[in-house]
DSSP file (Angstrom, degrees, kcal/mol; ACC not computed):
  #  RESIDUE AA STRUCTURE BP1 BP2  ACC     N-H-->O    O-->H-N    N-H-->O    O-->H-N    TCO  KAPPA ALPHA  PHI   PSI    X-CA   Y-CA   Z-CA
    1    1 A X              0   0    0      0, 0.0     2,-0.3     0, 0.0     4,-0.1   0.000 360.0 360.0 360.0 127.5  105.3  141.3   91.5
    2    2 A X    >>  -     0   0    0      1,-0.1     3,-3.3     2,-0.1     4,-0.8  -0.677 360.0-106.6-102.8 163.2  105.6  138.1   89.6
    3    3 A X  T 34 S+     0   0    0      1,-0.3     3,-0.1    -2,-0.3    -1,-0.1   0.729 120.1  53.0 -60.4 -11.8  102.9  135.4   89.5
    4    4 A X  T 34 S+     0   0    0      1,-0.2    -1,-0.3     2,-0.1     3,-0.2   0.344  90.1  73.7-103.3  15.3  105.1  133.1   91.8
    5    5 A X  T <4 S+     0   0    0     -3,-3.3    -1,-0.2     1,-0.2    -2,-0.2   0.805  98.9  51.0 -88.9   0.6  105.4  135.9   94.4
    6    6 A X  S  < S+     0   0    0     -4,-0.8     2,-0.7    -3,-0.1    -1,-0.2   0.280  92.9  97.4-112.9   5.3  101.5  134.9   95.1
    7    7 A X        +     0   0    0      1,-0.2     3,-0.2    -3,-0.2    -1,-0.1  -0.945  41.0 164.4 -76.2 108.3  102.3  131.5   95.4
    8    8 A X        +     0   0    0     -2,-0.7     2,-0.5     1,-0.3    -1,-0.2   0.887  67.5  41.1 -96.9 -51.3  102.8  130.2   98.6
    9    9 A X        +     0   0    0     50,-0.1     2,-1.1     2,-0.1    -1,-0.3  -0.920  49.6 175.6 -94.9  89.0  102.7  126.4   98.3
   10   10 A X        +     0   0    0     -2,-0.5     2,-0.7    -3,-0.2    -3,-0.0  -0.452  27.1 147.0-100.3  65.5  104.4  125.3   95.4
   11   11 A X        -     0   0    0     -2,-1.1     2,-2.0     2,-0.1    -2,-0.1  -0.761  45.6-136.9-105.6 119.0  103.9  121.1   96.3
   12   12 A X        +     0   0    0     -2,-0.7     2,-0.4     2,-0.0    -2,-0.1  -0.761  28.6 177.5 -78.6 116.4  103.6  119.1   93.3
   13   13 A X        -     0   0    0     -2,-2.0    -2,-0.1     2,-0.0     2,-0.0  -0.840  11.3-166.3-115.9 106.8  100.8  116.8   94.2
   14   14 A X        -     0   0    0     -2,-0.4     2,-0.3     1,-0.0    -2,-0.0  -0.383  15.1-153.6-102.1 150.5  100.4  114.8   91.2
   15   15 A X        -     0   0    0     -2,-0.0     3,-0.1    29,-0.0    29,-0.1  -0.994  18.9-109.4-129.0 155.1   96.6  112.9   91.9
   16   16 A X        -     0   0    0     -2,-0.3     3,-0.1    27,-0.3     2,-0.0  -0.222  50.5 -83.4 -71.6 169.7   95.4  109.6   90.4
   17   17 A X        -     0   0    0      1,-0.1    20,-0.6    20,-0.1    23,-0.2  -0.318  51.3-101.5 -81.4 162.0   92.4  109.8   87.5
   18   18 A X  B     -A   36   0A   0     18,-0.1     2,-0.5    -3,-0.1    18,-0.2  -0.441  37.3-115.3 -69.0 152.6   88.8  110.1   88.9
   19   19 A X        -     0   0    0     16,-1.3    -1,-0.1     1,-0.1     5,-0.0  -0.874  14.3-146.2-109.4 132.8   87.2  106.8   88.6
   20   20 A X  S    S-     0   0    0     -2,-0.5     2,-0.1     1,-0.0    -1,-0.1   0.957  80.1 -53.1 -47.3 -54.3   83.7  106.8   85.9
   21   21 A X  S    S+     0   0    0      2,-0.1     2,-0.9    -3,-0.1    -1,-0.0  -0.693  90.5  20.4-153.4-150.0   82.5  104.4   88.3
   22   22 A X  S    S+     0   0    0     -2,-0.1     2,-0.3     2,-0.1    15,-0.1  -0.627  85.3  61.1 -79.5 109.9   82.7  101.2   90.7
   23   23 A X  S    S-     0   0    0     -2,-0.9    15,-0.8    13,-0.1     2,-0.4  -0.346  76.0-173.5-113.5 159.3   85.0   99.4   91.7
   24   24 A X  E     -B   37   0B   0     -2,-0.3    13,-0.2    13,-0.2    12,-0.1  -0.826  26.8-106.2-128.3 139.5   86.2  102.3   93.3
   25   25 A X  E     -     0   0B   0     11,-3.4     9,-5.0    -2,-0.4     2,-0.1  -0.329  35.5-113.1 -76.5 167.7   89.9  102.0   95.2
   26   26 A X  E     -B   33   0B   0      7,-0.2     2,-0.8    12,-0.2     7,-0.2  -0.565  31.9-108.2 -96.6 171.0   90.1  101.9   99.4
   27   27 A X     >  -     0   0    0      5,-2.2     4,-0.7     1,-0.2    18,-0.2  -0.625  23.5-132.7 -89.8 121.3   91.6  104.8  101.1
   28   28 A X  T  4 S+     0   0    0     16,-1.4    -1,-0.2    -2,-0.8    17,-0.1   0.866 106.7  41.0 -39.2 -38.5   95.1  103.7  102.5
   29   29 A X  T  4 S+     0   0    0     15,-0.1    -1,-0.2    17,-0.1    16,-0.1   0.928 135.8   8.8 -66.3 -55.9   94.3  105.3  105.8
   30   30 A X  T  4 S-     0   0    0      2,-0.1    -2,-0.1     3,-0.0     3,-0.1   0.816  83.9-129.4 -85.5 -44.5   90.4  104.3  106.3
   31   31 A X     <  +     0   0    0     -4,-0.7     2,-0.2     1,-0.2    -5,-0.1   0.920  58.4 143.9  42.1  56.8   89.8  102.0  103.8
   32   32 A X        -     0   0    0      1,-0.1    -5,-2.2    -7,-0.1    -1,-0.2  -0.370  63.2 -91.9 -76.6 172.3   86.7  103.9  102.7
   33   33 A X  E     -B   26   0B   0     -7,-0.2    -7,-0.2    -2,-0.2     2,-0.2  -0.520  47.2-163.5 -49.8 136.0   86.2  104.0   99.0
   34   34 A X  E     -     0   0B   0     -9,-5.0    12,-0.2     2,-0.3    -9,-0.0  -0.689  32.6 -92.7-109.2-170.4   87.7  107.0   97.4
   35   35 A X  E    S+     0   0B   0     10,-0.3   -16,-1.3    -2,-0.2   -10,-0.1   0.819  91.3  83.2 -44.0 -48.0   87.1  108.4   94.1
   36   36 A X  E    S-A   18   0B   0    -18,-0.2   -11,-3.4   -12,-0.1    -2,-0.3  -0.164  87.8 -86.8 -81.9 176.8   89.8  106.8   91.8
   37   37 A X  E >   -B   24   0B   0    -20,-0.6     3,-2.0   -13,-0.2   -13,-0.2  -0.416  31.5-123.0 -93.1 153.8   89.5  103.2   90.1
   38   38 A X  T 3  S+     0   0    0    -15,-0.8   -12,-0.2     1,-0.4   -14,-0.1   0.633 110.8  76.5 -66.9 -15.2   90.6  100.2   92.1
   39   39 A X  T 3  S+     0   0    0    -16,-0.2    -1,-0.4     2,-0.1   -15,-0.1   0.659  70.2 117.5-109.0 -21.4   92.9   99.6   89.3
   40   40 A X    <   -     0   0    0     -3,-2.0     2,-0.5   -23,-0.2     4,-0.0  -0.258  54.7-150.3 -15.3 116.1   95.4  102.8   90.7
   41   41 A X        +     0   0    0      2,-0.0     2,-0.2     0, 0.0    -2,-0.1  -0.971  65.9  39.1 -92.4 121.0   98.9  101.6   91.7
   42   42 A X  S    S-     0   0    0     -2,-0.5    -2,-0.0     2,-0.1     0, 0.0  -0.691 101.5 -32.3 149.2-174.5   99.8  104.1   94.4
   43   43 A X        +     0   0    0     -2,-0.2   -27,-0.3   -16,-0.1     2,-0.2  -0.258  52.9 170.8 -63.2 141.2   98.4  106.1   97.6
   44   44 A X        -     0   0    0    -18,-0.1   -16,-1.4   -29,-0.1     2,-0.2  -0.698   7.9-174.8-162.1 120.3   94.8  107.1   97.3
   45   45 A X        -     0   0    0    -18,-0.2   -10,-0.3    -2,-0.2   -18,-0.1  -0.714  29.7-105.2-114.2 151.7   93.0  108.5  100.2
   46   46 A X     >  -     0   0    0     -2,-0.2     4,-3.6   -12,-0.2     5,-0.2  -0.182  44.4 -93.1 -71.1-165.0   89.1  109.4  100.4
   47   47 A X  H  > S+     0   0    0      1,-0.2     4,-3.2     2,-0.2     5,-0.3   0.997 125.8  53.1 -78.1 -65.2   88.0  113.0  100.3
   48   48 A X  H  > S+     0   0    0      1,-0.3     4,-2.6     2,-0.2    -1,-0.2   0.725 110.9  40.6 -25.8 -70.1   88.1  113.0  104.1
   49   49 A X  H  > S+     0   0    0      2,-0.3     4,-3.6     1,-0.2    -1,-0.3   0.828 111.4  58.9 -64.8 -66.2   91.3  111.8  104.5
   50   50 A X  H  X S+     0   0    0     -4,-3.6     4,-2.1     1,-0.2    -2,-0.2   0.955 105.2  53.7 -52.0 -46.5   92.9  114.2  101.4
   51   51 A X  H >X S+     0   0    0     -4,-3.2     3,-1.7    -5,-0.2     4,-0.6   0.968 109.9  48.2 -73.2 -49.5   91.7  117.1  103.2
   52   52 A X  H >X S+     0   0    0     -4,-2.6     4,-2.2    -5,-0.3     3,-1.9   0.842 110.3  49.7  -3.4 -85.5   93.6  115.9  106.4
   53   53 A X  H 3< S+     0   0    0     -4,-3.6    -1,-0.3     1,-0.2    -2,-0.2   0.474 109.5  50.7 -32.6 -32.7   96.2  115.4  105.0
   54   54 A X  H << S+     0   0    0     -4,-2.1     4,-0.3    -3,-1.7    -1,-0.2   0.360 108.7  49.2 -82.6  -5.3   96.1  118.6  103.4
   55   55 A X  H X< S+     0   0    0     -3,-1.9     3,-1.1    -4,-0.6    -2,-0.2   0.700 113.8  48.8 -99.6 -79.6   95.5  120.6  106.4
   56   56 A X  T 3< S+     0   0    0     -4,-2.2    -2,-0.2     1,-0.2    -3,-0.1   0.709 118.2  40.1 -35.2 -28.5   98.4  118.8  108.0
   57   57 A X  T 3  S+     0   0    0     -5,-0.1    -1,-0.2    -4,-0.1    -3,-0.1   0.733  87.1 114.7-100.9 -21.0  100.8  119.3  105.0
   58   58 A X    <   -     0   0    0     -3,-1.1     2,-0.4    -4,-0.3    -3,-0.1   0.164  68.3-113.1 -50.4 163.7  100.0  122.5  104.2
   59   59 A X        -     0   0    0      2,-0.0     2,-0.7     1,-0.0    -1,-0.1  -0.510  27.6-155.5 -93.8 161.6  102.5  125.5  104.5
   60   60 A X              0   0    0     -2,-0.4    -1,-0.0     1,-0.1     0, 0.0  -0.912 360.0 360.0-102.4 130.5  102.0  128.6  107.1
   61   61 A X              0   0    0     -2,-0.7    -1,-0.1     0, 0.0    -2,-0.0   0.131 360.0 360.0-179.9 360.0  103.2  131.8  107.0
């Protein structure tokens, strides 16, 4: 058995850096605050939202 036979979900999800502090960017969906810095160009969802999204994208089997 090789180390990708235990791999199930092989998804690059790249995520933006954690932010030190505020201003903190809004979540595309809620537009709560999330963890990363406002100053992220791209999707950034709060925690809430990433786990959603992560239930929803995840694989089954």
């Amino acid at each position: 058995m090789t180390d990708t036979d235990t791999d199930y979900c092989l998804i690059d999800a790249s995520r933006p850096p954690r932010a030190d502090g505020p201003p903190y960017a809004r979540c595309v969906q809620c537009q709560e605050p999330t963890e990363y810095p406002e100053s992220y160009k791209g999707i950034t969802l709060c925690p809430v939202c990433e786990w959603r999204e992560a239930e929803r994208t995840s694989c089954s089997g």
